[in-house]
C-alpha atoms as a printed R data frame, in Angstrom:
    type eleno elety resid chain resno       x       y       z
1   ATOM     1    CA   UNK     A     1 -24.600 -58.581 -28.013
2   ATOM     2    CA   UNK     A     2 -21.753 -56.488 -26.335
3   ATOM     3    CA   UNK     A     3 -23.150 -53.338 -24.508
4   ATOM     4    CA   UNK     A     4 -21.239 -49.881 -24.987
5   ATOM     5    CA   UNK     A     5 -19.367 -50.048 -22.005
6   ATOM     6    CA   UNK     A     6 -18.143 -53.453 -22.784
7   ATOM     7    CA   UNK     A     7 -16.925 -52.612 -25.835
8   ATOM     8    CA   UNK     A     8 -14.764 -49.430 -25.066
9   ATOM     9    CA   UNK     A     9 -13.081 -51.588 -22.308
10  ATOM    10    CA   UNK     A    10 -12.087 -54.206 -24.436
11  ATOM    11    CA   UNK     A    11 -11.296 -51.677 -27.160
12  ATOM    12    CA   UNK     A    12  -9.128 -50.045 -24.666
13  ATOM    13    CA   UNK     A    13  -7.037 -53.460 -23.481
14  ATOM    14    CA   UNK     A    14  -6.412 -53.956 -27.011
15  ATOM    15    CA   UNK     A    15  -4.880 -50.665 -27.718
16  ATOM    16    CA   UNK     A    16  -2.822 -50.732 -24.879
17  ATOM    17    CA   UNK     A    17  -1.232 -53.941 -25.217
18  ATOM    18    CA   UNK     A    18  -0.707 -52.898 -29.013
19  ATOM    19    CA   UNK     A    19   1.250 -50.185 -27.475
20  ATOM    20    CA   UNK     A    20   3.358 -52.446 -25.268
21  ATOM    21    CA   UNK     A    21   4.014 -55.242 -27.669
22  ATOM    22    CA   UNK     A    22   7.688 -56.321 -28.320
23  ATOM    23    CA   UNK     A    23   9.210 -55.975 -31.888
24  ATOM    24    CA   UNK     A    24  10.119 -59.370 -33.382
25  ATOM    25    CA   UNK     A    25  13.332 -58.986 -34.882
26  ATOM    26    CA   UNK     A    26  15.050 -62.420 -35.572
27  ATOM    27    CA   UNK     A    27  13.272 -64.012 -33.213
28  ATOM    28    CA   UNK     A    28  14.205 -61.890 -30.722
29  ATOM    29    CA   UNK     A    29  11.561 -59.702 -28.341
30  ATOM    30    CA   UNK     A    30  12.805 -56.186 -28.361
31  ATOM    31    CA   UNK     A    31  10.931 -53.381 -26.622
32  ATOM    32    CA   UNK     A    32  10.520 -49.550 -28.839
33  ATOM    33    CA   UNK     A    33  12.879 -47.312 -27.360
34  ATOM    34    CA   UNK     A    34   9.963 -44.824 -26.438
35  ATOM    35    CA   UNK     A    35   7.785 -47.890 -24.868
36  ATOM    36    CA   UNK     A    36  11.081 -48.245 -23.223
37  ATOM    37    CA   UNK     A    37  11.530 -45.035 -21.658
38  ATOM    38    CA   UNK     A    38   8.190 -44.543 -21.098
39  ATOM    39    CA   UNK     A    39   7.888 -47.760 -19.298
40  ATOM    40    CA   UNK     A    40  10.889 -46.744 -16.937
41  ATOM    41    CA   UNK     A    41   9.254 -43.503 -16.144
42  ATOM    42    CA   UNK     A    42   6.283 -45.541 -14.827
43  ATOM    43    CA   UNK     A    43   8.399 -47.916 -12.756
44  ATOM    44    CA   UNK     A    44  10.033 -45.078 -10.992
45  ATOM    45    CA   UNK     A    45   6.500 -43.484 -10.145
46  ATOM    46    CA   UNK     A    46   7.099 -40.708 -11.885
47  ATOM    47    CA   UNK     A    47   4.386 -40.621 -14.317
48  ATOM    48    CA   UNK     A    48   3.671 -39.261 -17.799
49  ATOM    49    CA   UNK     A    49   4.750 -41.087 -20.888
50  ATOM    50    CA   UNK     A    50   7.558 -38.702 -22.226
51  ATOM    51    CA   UNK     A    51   9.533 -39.641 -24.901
52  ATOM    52    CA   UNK     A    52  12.476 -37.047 -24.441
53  ATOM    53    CA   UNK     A    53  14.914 -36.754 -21.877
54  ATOM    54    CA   UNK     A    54  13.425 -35.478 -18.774
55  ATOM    55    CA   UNK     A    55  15.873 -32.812 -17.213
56  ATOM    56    CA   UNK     A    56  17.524 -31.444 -19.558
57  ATOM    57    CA   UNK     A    57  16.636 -27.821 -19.873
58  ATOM    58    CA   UNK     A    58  17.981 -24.957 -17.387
59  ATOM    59    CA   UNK     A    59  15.594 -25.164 -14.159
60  ATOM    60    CA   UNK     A    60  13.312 -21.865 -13.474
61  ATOM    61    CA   UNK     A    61  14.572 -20.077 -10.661
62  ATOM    62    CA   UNK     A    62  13.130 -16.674 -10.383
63  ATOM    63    CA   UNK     A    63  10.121 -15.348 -11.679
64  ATOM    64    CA   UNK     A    64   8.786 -12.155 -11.779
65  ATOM    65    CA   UNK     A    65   5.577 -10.909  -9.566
66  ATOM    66    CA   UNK     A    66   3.098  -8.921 -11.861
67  ATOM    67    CA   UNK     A    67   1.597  -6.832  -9.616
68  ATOM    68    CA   UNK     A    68   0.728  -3.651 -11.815
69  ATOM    69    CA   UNK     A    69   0.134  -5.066 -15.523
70  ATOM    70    CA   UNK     A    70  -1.079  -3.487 -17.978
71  ATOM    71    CA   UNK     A    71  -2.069  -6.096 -20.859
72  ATOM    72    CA   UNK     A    72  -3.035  -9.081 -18.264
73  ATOM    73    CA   UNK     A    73  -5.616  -9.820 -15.865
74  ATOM    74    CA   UNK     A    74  -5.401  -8.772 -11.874
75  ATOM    75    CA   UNK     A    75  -6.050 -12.261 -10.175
76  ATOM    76    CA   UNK     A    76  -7.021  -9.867  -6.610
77  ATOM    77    CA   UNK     A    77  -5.579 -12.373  -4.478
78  ATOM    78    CA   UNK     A    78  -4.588 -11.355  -1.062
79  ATOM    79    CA   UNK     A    79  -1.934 -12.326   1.498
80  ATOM    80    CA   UNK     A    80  -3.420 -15.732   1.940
81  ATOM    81    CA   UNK     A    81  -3.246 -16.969  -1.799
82  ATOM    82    CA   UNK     A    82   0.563 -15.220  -2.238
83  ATOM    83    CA   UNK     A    83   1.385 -17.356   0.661
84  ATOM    84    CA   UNK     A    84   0.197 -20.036  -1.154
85  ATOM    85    CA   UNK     A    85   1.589 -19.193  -4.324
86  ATOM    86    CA   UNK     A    86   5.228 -18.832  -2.683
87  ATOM    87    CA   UNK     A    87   4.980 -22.325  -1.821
88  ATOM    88    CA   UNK     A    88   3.731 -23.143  -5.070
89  ATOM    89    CA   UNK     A    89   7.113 -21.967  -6.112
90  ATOM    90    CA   UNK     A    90   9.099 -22.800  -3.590
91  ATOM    91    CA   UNK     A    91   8.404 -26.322  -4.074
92  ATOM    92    CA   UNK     A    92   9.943 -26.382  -8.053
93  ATOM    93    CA   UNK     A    93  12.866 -24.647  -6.366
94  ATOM    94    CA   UNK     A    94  12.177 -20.779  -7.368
95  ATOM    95    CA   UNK     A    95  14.804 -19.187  -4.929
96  ATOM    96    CA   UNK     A    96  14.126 -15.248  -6.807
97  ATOM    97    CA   UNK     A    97  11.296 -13.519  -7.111
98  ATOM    98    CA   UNK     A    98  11.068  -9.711  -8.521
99  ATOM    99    CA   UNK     A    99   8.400  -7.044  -8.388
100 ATOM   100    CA   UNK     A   100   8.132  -6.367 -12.467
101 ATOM   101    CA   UNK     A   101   7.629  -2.710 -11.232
102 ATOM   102    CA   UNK     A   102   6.928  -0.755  -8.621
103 ATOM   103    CA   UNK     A   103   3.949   1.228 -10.056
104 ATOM   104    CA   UNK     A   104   2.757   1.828 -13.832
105 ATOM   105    CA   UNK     A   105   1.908   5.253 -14.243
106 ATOM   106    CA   UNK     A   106  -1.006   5.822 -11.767
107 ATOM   107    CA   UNK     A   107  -1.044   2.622 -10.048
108 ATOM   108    CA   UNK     A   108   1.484   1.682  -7.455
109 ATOM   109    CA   UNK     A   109   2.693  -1.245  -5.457
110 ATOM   110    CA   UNK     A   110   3.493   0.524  -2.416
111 ATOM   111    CA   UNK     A   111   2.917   3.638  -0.578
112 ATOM   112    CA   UNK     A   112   5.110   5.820  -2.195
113 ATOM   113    CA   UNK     A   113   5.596   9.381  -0.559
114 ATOM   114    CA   UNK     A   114   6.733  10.847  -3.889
115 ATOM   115    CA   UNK     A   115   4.367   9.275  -6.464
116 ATOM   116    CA   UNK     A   116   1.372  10.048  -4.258
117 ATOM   117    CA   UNK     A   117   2.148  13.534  -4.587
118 ATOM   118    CA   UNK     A   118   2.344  13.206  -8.261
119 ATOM   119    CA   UNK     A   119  -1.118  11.728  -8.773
120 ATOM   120    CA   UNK     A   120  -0.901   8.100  -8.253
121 ATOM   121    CA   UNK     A   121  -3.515   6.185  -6.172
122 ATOM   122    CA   UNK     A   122  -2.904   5.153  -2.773
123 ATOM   123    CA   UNK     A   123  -2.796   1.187  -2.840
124 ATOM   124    CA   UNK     A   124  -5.263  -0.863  -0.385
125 ATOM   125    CA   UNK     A   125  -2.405  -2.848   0.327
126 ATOM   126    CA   UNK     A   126   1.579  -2.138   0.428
127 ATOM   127    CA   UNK     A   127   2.606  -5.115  -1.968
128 ATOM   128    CA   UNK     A   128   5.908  -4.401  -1.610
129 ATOM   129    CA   UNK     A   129   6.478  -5.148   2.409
130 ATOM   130    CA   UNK     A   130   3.714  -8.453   1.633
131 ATOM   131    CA   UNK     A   131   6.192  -9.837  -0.653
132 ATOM   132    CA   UNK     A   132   9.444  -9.005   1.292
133 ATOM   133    CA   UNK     A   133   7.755 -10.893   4.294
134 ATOM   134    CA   UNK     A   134   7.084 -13.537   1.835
135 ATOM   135    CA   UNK     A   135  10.336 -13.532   0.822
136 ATOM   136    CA   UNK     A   136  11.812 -14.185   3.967
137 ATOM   137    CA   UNK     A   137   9.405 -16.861   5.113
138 ATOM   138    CA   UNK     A   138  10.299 -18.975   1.927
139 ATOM   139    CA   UNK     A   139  14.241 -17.938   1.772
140 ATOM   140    CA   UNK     A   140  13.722 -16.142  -1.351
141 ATOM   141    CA   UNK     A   141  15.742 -13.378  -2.554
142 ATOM   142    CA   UNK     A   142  13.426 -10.417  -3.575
143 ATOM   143    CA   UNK     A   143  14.108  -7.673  -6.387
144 ATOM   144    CA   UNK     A   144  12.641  -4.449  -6.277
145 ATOM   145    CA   UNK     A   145  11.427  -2.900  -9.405
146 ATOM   146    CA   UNK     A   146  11.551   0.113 -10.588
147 ATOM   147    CA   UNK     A   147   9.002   2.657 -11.142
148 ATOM   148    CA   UNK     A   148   7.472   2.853 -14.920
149 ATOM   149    CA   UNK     A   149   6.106   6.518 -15.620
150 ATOM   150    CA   UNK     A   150   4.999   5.370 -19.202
151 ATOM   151    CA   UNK     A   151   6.466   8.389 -20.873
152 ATOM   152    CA   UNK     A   152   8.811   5.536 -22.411
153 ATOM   153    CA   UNK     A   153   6.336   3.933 -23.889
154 ATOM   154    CA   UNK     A   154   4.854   7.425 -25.180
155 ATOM   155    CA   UNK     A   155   7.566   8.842 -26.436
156 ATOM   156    CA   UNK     A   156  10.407   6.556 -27.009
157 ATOM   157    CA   UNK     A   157  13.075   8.523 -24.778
158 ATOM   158    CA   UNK     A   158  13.641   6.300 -21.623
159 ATOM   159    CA   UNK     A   159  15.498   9.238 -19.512
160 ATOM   160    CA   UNK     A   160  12.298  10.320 -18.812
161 ATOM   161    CA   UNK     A   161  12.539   7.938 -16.132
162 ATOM   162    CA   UNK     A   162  15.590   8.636 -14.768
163 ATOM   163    CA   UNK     A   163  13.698  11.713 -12.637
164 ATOM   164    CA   UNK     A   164  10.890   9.804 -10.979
165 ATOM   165    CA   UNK     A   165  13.402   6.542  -9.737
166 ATOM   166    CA   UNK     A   166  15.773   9.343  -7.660
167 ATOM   167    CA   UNK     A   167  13.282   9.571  -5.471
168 ATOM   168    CA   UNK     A   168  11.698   5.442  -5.799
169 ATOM   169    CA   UNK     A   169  14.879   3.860  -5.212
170 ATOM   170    CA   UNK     A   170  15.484   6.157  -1.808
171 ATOM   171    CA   UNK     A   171  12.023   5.022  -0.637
172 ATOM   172    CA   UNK     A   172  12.283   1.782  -1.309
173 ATOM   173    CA   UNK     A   173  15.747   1.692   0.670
174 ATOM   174    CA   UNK     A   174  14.417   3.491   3.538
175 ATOM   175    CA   UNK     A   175  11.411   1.487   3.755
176 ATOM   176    CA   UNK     A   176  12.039  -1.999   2.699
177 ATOM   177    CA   UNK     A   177  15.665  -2.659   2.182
178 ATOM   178    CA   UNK     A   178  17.287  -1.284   5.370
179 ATOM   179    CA   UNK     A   179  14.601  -3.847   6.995
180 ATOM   180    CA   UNK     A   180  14.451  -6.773   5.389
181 ATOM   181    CA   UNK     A   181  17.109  -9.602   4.640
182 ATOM   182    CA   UNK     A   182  15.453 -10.151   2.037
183 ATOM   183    CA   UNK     A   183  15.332  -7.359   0.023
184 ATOM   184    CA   UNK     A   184  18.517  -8.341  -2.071
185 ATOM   185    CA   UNK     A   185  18.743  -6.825  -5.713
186 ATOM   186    CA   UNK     A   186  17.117  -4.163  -7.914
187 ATOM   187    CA   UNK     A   187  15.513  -4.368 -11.372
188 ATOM   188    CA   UNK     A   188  15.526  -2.053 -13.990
189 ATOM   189    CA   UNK     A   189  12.232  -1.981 -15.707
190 ATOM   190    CA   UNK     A   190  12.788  -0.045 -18.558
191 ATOM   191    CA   UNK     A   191  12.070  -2.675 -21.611
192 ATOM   192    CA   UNK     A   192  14.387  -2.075 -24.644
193 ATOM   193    CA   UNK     A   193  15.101  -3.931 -27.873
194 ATOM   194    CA   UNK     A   194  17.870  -1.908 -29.551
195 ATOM   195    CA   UNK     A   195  19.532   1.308 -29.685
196 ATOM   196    CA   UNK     A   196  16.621   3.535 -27.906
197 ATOM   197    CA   UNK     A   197  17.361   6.814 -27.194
198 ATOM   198    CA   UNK     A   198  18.563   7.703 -23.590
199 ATOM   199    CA   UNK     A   199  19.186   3.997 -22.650
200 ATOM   200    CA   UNK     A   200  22.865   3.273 -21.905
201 ATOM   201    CA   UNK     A   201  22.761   6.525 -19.679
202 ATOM   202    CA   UNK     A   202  19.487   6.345 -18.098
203 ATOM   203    CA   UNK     A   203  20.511   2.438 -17.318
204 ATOM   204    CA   UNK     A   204  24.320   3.852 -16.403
205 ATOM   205    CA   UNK     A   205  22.410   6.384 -13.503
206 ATOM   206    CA   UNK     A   206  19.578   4.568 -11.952
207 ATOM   207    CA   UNK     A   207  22.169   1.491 -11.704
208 ATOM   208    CA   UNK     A   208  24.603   3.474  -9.740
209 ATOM   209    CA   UNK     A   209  21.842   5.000  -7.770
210 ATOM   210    CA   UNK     A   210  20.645   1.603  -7.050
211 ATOM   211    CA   UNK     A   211  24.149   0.259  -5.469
212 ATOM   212    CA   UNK     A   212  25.668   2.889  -3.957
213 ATOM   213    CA   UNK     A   213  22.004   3.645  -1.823
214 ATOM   214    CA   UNK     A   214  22.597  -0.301  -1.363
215 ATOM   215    CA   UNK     A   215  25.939  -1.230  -0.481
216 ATOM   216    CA   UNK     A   216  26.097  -2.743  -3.833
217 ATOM   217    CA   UNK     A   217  23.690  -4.739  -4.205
218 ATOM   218    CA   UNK     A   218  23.277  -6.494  -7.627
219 ATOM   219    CA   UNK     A   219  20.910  -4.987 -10.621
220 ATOM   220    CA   UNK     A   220  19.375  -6.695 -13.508
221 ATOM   221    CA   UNK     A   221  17.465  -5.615 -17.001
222 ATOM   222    CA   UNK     A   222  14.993  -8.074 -19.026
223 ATOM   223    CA   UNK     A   223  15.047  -6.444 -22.502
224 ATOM   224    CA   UNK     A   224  13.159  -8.008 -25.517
225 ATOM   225    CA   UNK     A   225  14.947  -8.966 -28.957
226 ATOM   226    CA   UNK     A   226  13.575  -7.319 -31.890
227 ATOM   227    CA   UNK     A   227  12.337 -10.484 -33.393
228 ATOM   228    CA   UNK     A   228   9.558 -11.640 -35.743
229 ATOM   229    CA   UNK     A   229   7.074 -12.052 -32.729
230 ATOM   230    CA   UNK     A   230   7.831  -8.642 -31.594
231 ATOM   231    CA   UNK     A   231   4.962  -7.240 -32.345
232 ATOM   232    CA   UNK     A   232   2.189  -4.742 -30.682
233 ATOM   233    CA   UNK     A   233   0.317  -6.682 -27.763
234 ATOM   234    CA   UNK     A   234  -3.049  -5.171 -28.931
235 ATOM   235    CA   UNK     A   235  -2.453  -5.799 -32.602
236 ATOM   236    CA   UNK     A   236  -4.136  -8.766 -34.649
237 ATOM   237    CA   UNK     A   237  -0.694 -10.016 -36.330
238 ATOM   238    CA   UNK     A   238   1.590 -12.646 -34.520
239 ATOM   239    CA   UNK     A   239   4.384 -11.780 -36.365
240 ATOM   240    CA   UNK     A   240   6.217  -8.927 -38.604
241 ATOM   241    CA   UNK     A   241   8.089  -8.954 -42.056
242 ATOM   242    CA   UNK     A   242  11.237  -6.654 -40.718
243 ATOM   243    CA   UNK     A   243  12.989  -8.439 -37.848
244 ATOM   244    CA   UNK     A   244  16.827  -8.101 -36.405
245 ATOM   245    CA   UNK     A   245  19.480  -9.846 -37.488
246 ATOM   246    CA   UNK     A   246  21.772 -12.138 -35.543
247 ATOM   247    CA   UNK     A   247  24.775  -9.698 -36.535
248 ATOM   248    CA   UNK     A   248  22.318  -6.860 -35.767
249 ATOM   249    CA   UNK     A   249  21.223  -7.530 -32.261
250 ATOM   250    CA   UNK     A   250  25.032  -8.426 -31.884
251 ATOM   251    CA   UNK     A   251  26.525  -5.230 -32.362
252 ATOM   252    CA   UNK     A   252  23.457  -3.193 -30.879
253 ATOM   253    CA   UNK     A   253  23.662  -5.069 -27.882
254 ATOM   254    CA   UNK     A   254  27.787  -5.005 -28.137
255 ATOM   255    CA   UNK     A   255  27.386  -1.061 -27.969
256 ATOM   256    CA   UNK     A   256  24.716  -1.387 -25.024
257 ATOM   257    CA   UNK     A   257  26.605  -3.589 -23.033
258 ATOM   258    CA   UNK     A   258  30.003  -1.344 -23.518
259 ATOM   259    CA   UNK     A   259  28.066   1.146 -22.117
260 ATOM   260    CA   UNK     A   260  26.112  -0.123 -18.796
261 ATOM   261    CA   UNK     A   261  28.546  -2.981 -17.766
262 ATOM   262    CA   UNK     A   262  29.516  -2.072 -14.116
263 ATOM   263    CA   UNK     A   263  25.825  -0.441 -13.344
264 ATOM   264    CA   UNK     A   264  24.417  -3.664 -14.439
265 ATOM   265    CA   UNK     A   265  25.118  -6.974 -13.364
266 ATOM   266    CA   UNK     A   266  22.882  -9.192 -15.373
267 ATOM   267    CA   UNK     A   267  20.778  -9.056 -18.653
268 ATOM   268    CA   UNK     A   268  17.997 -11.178 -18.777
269 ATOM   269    CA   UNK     A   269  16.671 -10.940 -22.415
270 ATOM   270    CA   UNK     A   270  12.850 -12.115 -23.340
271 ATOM   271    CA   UNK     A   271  13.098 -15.579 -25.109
272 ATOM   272    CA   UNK     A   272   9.435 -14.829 -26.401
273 ATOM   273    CA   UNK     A   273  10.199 -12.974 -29.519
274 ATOM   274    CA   UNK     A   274  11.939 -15.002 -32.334
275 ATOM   275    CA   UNK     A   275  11.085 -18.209 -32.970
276 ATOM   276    CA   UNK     A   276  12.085 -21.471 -31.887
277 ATOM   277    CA   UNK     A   277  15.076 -22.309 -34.339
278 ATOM   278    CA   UNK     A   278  16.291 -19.316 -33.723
279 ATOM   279    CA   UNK     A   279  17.331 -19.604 -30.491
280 ATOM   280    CA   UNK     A   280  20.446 -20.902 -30.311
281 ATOM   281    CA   UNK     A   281  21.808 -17.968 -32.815
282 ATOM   282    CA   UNK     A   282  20.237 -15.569 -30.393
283 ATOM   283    CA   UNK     A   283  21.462 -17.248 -27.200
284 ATOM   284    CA   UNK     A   284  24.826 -17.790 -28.246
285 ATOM   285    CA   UNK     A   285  25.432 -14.166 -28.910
286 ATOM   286    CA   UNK     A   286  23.683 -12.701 -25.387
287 ATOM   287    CA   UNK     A   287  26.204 -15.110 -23.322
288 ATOM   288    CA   UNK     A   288  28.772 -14.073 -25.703
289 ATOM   289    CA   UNK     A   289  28.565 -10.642 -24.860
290 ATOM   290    CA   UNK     A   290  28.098 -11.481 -21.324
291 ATOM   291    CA   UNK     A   291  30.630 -12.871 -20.894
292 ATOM   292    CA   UNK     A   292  32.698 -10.647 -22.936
293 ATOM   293    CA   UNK     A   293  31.956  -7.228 -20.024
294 ATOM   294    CA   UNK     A   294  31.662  -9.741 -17.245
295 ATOM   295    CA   UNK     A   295  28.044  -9.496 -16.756
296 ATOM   296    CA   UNK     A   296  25.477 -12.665 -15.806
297 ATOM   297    CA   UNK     A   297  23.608 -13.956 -18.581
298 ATOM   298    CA   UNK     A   298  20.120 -15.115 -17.450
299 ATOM   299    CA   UNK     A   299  17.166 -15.846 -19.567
300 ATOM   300    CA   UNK     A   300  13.204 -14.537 -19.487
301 ATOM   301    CA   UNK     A   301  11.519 -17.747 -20.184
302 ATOM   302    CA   UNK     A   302   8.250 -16.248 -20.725
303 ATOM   303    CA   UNK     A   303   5.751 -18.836 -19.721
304 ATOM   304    CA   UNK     A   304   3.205 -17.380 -21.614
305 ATOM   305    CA   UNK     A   305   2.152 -17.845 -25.573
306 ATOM   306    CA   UNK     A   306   2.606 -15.510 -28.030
307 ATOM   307    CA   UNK     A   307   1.666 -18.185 -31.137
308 ATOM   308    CA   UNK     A   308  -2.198 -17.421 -30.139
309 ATOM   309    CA   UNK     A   309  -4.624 -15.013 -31.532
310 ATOM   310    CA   UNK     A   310  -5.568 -14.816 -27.285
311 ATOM   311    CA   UNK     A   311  -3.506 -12.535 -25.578
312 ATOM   312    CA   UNK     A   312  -1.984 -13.805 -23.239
313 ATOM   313    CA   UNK     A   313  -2.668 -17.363 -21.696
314 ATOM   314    CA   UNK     A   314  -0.088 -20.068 -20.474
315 ATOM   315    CA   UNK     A   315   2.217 -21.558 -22.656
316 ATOM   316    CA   UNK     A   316   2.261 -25.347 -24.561
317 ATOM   317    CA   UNK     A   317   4.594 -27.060 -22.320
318 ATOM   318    CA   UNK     A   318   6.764 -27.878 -24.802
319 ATOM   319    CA   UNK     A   319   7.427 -24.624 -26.323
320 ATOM   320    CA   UNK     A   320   8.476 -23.826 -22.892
321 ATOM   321    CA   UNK     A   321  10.531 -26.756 -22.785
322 ATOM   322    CA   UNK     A   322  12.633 -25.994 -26.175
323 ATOM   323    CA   UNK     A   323  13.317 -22.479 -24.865
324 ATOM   324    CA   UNK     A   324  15.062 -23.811 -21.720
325 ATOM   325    CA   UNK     A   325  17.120 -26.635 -23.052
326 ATOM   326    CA   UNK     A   326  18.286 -23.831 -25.762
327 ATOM   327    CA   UNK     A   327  19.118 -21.809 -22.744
328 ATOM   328    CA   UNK     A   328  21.128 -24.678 -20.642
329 ATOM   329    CA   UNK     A   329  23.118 -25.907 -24.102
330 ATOM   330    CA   UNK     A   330  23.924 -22.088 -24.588
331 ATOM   331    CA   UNK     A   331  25.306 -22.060 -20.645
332 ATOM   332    CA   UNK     A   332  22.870 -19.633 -19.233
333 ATOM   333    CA   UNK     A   333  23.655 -18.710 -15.110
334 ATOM   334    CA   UNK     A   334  19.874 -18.205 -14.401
335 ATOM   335    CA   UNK     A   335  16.386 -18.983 -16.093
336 ATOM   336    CA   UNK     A   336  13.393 -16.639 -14.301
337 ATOM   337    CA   UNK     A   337   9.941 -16.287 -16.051
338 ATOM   338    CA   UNK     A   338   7.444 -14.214 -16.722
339 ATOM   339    CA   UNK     A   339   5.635 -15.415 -15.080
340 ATOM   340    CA   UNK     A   340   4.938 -18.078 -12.771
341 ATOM   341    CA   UNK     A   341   1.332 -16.460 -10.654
342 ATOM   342    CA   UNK     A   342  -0.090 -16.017 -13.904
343 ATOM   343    CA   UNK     A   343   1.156 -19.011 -16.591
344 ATOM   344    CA   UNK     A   344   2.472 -21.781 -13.736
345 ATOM   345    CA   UNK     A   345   0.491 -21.373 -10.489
346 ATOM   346    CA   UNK     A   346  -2.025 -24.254  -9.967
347 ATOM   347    CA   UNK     A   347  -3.960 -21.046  -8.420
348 ATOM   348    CA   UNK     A   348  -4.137 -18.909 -11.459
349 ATOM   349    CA   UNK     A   349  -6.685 -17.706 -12.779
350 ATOM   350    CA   UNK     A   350  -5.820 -20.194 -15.703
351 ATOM   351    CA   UNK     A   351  -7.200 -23.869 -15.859
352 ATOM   352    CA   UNK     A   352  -3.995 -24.606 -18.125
353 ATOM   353    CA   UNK     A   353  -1.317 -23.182 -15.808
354 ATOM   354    CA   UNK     A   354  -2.130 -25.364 -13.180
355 ATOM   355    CA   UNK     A   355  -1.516 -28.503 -16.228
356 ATOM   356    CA   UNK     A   356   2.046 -26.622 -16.934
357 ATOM   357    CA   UNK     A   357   3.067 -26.869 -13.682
358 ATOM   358    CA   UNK     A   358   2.200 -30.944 -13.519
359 ATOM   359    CA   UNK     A   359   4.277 -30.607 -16.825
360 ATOM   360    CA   UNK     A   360   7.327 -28.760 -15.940
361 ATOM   361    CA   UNK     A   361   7.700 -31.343 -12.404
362 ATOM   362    CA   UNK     A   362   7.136 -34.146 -14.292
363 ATOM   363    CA   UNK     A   363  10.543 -32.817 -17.162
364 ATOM   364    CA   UNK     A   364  12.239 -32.308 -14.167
365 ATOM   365    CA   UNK     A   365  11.199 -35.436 -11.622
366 ATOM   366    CA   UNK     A   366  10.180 -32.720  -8.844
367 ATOM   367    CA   UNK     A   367   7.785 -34.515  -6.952
């Protein structure tokens, strides 16, 4: 009589040698092309049985650091584990890394001279010189981000925080980007999806404020499309009915671009909204544009799900993967994420992110 653990071996032989078999075709031994591949993969140690070509999406090369989130969880990690995490990163070849924002209402990254007079609670820790340290230890390029008031979000008119960033974007000068080598962009924070009211000229004035305090330095905004996944982060639905249209977002965005080119160097829309045969429409037309008022096309490859009824935990792999070979057929300059602490870090608070980032260096043979 064959015991259990007899029988599972044998079971397993069998299935794997199944697997392996040659085709007979007139005679003739011929190997399945995806036995093939796979087989190759082994033989050159890189592992994992994949039966598409590895390589050939648009490599991540910035991500954003979420220190002050609103809809996400606060991993509390201090300098030790961002150490770590740079490394983490540094290893897949991140060479960017951008503070999402520089407070959220209340809360702020750094001690800001301003906002603590209007409210906001001193920080245990001033994020912002950790990561510019970090920065420079790795040879990373860090982007400051702007401050978010949250009147935006309340009330739809984004020059509400045009007042608040005169004063930011000074500090952070002063105190971080006349020091470090580092320090070597700005972000915009505001999120938009279409026409919003105040945009082009709230974009137009904390841009300029941003390069001429700087020298120039380059500035960047991540806006979301209005697609079928853009839908309330607190809501039960995945998706809406009423969506933008490829001509839509085209002549918005046209009209938006007209208007900020020059105070904006790059636009790096959110990928995470429309779905995954729509890309290509949707990418064509951003590095259309871009290219159109000589601005950088780069692309938010959010690295987190928005299929799931759980909000928010790290992406399937290859959903990830369809969105960045989209983006390197389309010609994208630069694929960042949001992002990689959170969704890639084998540190996160995540089981799976650690898995996606086995994933992503397997696609790409990073070893």
């Amino acid at each position: 009589m064959t015991d259990r653990r007899t029988f599972i071996k044998s079971a397993a032989i069998t299935a794997a040698s199944l697997i392996a078999a040659p085709h007979i075709i007139d005679g003739m031994n011929v190997m399945p092309e995806t036995v093939r591949n796979a087989a190759k993969a082994e033989s050159n140690g890189h592992g994992g049985r994949l039966i598409v070509p590895r390589g050939n999406g648009l490599k991540i090369t910035g991500t954003f650091l979420d220190e002050i989130s609103h809809d996400i969880p606060h991993q509390n990690w201090g300098e030790k584990e961002w150490d770590k995490d740079f490394r983490y990163m540094k290893d897949i070849g991140i060479d960017t890394v951008i503070d999402i924002r520089s407070g959220y209402r209340k809360f702020i990254t750094y001690p800001s001279p301003y906002l603590l007079k209007k409210g906001c609670y001193m920080p245990s820790v001033d994020l912002i010189d950790m990561f510019c340290r970090l920065a420079l230890k790795y040879g990373m390029t860090f982007y400051f981000g702007l401050y978010d008031s949250g009147k935006y979000w309340d009330t739809g008119d984004m020059s509400y925080e045009v007042e608040a960033n005169k004063y930011v974007i000074d500090e952070a000068w002063k105190m971080y980007g006349s020091k470090y080598k580092s320090f070597g962009g700005w972000y915009i924070s505001g999120e938009i999806s279409r026409a919003t009211k105040g945009a082009i000229e709230s974009f137009q004035k904390m841009g300029k404020q941003c390069k001429d305090v700087s020298g120039g330095l380059p500035t960047f905004i991540s806006p979301w499309i209005d697609g079928k996944k853009a839908v309330e982060a607190a809501g039960e639905q995945l998706t809406k009915k009423k969506s933008v249209s490829v001509e839509e977002h085209e002549r918005e965005w046209d009209e938006i671009f007209d208007g900020i080119h020059g105070f904006v160097d790059a636009c790096a829309f959110q990928d995470g909204h429309i779905d995954y045969d729509e890309l290509d429409a949707f990418f064509s037309v951003n590095k259309k544009l871009a290219d159109k008022y000589g601005m950088k096309c780069w692309t938010n490859a959010e690295s987190f799900d928005r299929d799931m009824p759980i909000k928010f935990l790290p992406i399937k792999f290859d959903k990830l993967r369809l969105k960045l070979e989209a983006a390197k057929r389309c010609g994208y300059d630069k694929a960042i994420t949001f992002e990689f602490s959170h969704f890639m870090s084998p540190q996160s608070a995540y089981l799976q992110a650690g898995h996606l980032y086995d994933r992503y260096k397997e696609y790409f043979n990073i070893r």
